[in-house]
DSSP file (Angstrom, degrees, kcal/mol; ACC not computed):
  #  RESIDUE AA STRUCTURE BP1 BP2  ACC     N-H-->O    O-->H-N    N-H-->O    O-->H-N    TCO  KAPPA ALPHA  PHI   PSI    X-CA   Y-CA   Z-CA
    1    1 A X              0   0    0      0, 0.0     2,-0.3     0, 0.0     0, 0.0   0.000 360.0 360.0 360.0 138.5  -33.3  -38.3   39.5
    2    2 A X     >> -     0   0    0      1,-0.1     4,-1.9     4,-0.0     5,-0.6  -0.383 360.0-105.9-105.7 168.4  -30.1  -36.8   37.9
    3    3 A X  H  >5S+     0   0    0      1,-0.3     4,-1.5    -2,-0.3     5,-0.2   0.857 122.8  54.5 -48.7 -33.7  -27.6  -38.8   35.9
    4    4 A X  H  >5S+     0   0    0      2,-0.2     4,-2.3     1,-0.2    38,-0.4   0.846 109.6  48.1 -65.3 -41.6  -25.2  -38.9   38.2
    5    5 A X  H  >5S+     0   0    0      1,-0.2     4,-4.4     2,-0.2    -1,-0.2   0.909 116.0  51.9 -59.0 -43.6  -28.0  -40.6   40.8
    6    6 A X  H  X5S+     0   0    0     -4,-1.9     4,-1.1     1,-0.2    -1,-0.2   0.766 109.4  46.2 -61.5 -34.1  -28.9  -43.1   37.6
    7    7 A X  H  X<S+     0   0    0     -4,-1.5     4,-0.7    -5,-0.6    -1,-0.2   0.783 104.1  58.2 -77.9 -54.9  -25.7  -44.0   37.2
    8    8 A X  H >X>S+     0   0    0     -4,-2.3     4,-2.2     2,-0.2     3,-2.0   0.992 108.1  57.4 -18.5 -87.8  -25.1  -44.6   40.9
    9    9 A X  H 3X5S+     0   0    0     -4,-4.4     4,-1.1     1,-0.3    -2,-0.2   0.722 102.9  44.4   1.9 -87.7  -28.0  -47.0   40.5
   10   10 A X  H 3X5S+     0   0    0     -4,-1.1     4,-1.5    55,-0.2    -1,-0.3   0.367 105.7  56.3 -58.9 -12.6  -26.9  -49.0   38.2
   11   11 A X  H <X5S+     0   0    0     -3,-2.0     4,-1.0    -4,-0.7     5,-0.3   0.887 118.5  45.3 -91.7 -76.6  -23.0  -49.6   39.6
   12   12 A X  H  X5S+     0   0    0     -4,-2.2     4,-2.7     2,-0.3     3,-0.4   0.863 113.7  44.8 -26.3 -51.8  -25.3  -50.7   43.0
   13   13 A X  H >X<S+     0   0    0     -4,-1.1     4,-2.7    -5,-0.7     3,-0.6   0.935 118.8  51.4 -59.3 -73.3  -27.9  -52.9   40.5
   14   14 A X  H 3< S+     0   0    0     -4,-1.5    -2,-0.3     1,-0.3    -1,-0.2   0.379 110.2  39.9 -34.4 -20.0  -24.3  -54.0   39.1
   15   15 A X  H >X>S+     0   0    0     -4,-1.0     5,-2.1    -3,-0.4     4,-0.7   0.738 119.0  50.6-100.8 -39.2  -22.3  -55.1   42.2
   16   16 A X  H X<5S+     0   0    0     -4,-2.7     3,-1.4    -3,-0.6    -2,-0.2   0.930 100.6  60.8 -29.2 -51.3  -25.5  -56.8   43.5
   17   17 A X  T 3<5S+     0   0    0     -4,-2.7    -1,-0.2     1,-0.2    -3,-0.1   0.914 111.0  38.9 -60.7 -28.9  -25.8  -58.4   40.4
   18   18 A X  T <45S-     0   0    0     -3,-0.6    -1,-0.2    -4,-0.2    -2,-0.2   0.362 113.5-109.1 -92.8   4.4  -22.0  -60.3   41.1
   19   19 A X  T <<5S+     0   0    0     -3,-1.4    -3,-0.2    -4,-0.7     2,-0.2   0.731  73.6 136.5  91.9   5.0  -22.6  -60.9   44.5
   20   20 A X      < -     0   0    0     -5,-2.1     2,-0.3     3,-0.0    -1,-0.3  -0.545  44.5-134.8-103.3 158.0  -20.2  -58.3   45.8
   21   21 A X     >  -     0   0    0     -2,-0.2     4,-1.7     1,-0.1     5,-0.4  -0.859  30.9-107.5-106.1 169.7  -20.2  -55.7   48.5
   22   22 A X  H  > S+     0   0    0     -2,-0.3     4,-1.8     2,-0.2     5,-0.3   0.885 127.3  48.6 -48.2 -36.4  -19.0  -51.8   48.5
   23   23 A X  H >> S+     0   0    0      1,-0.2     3,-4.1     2,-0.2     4,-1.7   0.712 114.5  51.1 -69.9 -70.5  -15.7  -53.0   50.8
   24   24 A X  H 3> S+     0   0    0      1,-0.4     4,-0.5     2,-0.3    -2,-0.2   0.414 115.4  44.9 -11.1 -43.6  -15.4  -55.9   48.0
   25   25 A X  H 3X S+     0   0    0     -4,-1.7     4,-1.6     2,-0.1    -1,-0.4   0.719 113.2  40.3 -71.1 -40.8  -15.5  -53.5   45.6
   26   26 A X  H <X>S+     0   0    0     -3,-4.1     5,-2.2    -4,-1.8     4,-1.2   0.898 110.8  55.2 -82.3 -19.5  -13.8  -51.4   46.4
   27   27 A X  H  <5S+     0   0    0     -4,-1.7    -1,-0.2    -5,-0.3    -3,-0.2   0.889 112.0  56.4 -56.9 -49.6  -10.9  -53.9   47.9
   28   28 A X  H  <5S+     0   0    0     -4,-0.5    -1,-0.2    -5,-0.4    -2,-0.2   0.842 114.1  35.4 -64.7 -40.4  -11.1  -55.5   44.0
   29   29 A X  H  <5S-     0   0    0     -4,-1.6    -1,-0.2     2,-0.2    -2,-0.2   0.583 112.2-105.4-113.8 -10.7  -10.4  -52.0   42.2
   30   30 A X  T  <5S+     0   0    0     -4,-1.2     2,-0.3    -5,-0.4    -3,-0.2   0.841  76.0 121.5 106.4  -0.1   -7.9  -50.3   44.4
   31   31 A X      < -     0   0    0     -5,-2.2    -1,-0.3    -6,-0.3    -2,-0.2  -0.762  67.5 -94.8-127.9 173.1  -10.2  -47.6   46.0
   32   32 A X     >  -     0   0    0     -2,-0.3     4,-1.0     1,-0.1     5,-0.1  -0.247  35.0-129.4 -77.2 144.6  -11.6  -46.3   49.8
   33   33 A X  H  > S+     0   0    0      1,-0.2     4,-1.9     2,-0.2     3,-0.3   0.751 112.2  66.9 -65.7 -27.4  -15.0  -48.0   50.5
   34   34 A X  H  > S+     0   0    0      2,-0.2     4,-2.0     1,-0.2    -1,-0.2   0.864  97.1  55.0 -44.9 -68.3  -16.0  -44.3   51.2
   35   35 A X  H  > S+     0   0    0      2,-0.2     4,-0.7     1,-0.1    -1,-0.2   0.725 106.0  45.9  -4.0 -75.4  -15.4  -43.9   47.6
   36   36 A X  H >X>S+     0   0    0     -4,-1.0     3,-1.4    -3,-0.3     4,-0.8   0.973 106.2  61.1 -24.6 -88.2  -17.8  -46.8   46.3
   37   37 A X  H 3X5S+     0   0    0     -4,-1.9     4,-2.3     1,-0.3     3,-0.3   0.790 108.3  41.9 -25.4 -70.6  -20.3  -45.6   48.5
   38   38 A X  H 3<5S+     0   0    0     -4,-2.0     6,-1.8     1,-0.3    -1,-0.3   0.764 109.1  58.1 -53.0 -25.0  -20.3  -42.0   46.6
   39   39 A X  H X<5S+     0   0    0     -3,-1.4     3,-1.2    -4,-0.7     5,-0.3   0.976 107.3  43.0 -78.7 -52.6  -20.1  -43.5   43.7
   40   40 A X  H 3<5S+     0   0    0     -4,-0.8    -2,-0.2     1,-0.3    -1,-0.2   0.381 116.8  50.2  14.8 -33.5  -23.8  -45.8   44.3
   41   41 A X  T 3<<S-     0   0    0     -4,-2.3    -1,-0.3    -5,-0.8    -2,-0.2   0.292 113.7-123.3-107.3  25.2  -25.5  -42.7   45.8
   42   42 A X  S <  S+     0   0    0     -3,-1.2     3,-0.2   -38,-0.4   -37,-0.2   0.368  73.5 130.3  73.5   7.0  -24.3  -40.4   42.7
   43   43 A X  S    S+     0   0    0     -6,-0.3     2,-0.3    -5,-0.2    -4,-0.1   0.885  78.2  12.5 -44.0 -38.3  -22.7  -38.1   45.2
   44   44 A X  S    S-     0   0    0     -6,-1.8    -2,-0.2    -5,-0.3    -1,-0.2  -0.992  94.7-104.5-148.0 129.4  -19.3  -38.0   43.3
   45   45 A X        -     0   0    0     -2,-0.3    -6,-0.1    -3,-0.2    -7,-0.0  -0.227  34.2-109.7 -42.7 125.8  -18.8  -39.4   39.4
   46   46 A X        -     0   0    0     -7,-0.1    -1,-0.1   -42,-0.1     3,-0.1  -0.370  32.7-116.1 -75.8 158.7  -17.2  -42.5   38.8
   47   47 A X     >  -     0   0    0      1,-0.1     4,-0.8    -2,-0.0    -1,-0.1  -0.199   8.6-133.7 -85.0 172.2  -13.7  -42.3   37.1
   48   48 A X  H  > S+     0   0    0      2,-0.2     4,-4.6     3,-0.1    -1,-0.1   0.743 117.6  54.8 -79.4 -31.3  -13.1  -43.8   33.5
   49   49 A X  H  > S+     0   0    0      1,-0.2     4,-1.7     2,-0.2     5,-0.3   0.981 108.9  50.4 -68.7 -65.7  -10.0  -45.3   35.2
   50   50 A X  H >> S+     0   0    0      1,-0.2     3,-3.3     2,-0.2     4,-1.5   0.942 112.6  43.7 -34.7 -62.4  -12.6  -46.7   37.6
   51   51 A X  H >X S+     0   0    0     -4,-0.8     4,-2.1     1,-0.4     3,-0.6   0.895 110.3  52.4 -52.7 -54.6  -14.7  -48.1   35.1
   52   52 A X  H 3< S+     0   0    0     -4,-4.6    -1,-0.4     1,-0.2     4,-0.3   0.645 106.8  49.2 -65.1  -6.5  -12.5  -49.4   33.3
   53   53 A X  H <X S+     0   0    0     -3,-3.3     4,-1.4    -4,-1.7     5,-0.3   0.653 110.5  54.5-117.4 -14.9  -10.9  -51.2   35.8
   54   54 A X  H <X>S+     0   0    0     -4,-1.5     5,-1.8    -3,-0.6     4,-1.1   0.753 110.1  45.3 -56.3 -54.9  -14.5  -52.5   37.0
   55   55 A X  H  <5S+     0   0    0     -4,-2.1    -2,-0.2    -5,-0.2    -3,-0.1   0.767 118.9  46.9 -87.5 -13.2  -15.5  -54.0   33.4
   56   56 A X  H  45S+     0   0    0     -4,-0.3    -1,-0.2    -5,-0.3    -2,-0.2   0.858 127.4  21.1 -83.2 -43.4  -11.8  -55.5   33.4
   57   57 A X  H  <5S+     0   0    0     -4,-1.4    -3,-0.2     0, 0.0    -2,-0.1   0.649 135.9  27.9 -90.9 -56.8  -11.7  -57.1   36.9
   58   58 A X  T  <5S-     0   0    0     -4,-1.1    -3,-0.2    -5,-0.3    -4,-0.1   0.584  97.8-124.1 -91.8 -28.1  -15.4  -57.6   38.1
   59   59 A X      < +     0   0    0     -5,-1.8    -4,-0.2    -6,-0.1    -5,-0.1   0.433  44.3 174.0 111.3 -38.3  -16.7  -57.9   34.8
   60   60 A X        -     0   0    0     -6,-1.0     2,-2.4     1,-0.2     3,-0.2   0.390  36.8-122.2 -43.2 147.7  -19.4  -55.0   35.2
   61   61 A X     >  -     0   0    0    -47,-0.2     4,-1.4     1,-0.2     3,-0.4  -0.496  33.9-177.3 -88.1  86.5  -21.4  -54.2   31.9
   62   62 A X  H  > S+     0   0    0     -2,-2.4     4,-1.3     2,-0.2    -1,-0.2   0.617  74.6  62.7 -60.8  -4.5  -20.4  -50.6   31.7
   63   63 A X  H  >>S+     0   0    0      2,-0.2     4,-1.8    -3,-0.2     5,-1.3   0.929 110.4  46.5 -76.5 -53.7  -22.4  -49.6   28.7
   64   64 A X  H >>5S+     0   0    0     -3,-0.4     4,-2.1     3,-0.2     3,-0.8   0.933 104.7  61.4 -47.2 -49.3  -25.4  -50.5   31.1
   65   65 A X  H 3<5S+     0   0    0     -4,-1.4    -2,-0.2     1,-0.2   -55,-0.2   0.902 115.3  30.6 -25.4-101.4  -23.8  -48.6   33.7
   66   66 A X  H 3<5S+     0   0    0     -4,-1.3    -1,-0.2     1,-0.2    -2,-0.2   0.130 135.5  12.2 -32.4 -19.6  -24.0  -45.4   31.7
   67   67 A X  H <<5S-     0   0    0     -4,-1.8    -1,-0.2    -3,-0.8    -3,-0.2   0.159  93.7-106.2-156.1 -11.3  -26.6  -45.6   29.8
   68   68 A X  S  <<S+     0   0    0     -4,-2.1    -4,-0.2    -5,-1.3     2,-0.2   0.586  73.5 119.7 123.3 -30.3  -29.2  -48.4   30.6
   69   69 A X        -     0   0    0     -6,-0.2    -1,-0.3     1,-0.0     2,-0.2  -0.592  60.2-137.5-108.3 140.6  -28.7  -50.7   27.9
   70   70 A X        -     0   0    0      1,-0.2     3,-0.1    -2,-0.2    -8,-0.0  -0.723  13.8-165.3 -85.2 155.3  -27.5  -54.7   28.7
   71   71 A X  S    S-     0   0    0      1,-0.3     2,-0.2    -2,-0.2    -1,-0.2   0.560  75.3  -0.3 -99.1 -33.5  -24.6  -55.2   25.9
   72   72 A X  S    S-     0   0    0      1,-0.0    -1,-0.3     6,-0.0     3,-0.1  -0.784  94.0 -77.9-143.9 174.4  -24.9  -59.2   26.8
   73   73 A X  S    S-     0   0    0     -2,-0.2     4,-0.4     1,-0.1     5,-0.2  -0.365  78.5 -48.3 -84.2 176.0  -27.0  -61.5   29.2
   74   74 A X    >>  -     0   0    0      1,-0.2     3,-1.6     2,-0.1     4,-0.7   0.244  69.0 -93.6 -54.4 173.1  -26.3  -61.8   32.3
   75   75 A X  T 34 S+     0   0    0      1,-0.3    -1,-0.2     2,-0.2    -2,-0.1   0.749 121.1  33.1 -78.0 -24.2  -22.4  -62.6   33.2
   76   76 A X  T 34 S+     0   0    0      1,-0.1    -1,-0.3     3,-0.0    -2,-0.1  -0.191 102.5  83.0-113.1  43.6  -22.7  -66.9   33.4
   77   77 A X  T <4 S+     0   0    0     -3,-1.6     2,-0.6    -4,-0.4    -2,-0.2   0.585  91.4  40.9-119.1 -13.3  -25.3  -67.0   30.6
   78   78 A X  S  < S-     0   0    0     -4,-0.7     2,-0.3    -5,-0.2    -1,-0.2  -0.905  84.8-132.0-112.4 126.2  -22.9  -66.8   27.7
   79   79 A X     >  -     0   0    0     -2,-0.6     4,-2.9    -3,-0.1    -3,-0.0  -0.628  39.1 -99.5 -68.1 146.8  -19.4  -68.9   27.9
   80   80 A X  H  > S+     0   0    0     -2,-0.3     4,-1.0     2,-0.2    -1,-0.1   0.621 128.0  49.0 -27.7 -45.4  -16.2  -66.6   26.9
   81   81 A X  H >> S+     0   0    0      2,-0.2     3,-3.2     3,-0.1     4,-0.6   0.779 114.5  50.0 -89.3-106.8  -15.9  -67.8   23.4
   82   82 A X  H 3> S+     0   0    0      1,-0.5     4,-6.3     2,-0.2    -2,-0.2   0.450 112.6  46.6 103.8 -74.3  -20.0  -67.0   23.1
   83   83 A X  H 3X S+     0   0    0     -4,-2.9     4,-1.0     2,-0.2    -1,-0.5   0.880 109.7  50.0 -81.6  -5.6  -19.6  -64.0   24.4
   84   84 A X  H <X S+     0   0    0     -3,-3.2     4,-3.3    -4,-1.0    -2,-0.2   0.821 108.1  60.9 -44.1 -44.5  -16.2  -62.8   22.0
   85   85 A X  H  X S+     0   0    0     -4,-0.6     4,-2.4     1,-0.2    -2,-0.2   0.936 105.4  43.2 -81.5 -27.5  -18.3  -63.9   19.3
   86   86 A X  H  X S+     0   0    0     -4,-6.3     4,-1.6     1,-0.2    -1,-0.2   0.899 113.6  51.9 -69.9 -15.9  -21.2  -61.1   20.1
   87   87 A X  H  X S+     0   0    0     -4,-1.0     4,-1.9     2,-0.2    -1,-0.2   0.801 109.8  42.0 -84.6 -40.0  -19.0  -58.8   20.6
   88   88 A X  H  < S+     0   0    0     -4,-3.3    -2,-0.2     2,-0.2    -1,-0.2   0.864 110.1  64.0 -67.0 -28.1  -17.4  -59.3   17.3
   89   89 A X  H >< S+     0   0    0     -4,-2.4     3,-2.4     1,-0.2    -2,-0.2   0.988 110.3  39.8 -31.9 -82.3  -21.1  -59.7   16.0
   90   90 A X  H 3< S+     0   0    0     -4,-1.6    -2,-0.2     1,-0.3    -1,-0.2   0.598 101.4  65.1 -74.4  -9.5  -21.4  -56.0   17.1
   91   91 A X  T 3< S+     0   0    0     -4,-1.9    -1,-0.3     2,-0.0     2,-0.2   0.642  95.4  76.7 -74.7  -6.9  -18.1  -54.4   16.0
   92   92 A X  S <  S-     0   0    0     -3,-2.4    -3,-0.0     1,-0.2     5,-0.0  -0.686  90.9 -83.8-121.8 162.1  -19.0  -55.2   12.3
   93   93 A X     >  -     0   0    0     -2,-0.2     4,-1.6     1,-0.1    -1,-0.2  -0.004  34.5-115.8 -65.0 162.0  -21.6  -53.3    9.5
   94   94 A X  H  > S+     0   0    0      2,-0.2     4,-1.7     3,-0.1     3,-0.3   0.946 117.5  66.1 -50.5 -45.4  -25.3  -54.2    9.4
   95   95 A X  H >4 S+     0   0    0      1,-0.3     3,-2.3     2,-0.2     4,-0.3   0.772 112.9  35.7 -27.5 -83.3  -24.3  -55.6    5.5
   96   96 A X  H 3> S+     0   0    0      1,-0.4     4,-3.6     2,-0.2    -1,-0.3   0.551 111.8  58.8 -60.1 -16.1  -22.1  -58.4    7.4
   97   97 A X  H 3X S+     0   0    0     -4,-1.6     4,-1.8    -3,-0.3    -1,-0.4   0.959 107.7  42.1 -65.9 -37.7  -24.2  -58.7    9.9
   98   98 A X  H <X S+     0   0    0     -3,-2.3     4,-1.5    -4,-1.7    -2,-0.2   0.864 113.5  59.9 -66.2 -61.2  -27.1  -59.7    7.7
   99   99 A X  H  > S+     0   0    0     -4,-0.3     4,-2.0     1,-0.3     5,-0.2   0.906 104.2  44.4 -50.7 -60.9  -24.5  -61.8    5.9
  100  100 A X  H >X S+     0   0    0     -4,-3.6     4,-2.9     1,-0.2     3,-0.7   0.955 113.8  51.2 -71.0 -31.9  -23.6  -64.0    8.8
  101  101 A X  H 3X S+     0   0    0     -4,-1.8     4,-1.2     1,-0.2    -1,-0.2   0.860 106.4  55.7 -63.8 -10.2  -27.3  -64.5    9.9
  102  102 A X  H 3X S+     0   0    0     -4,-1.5     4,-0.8    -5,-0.2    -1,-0.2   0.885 112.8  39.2 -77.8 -29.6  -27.8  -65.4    6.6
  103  103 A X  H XX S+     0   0    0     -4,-2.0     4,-0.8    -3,-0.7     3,-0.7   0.906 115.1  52.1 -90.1 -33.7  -25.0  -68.3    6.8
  104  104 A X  H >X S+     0   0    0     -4,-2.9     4,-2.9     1,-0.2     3,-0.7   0.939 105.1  54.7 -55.2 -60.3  -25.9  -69.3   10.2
  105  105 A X  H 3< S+     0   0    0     -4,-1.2     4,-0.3    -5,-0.4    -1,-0.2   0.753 111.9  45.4 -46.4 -32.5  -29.6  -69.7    9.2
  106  106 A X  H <X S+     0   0    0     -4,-0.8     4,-2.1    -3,-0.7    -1,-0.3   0.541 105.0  60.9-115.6 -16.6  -28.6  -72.1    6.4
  107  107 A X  H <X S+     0   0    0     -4,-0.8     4,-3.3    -3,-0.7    -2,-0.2   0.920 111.5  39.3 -62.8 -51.3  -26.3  -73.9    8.6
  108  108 A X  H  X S+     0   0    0     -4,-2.9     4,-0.6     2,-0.2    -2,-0.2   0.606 108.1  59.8 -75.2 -16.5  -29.3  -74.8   11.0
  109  109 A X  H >> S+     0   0    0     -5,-0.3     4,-1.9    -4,-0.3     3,-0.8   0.899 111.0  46.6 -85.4 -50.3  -31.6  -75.5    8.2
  110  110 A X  H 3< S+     0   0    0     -4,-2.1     4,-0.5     1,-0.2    -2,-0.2   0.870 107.3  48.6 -64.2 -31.1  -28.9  -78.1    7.2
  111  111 A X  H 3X S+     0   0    0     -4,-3.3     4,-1.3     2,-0.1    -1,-0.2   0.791 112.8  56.1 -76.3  -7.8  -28.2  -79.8   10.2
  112  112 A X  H X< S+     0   0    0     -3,-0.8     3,-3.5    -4,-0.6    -2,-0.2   0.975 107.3  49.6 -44.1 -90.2  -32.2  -80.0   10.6
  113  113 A X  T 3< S+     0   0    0     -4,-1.9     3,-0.5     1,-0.3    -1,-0.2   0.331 103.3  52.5 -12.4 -38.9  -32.3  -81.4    7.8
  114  114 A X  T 34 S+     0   0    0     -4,-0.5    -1,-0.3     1,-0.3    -2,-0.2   0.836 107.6  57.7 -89.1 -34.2  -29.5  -84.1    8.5
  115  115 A X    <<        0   0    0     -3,-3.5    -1,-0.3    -4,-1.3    -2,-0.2   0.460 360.0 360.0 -81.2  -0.5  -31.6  -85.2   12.0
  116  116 A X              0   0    0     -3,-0.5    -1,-0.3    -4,-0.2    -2,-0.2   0.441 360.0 360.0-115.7 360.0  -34.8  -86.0    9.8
């Protein structure tokens, strides 16, 4: 399979995953269902303009798209604020990352604490 095909794939796994069809999609973001289609069998490359307009509109995890990888769980398993805060999680160094589990962990150890 070539990337383009992999990629294809995933956009497919990815409108499936929301419940949508290719006209649906395509209706949503502005392009020929003909379009869609090529893009889902890897025939023709999806646009950035596309993409973007996908992760903006629909929702679609584009990192997954592209490469494979989920950035978050699935699209109703995190609330808005939930998912802001992973994302802000992952914009920042390992140090701080380490930092905030470290404050978080002591947070939980104290409300434990408070229920016994």
């Amino acid at each position: 399979m070539h990337l383009s095909e992999d990629i294809g794939s995933r956009l497919q796994e990815e409108r499936k995953r929301y419940g949508m069809t290719q006209n649906q999609v395509a209706e949503a973001l502005g392009i020929a269902k003909r379009t869609q289609a090529n893009y889902e069998a890897g025939t023709s490359d999806a646009t950035a303009s596309y993409l973007s307009k996908a992760a903006s509109q629909i929702g679609f995890d584009i990192p997954y798209i592209l490469n494979g990888v989920r950035t978050t769980l699935s699209h109703d398993a995190l609330s808005e604020v939930e998912d802001r805060l992973v994302k802000q999680y992952r914009s920042i160094t390992p140090f701080d990352q380490e930092a905030i589990r470290r404050f978080l962990q002591a947070m939980a150890d104290d409300a434990a604490r408070q229920r016994t």
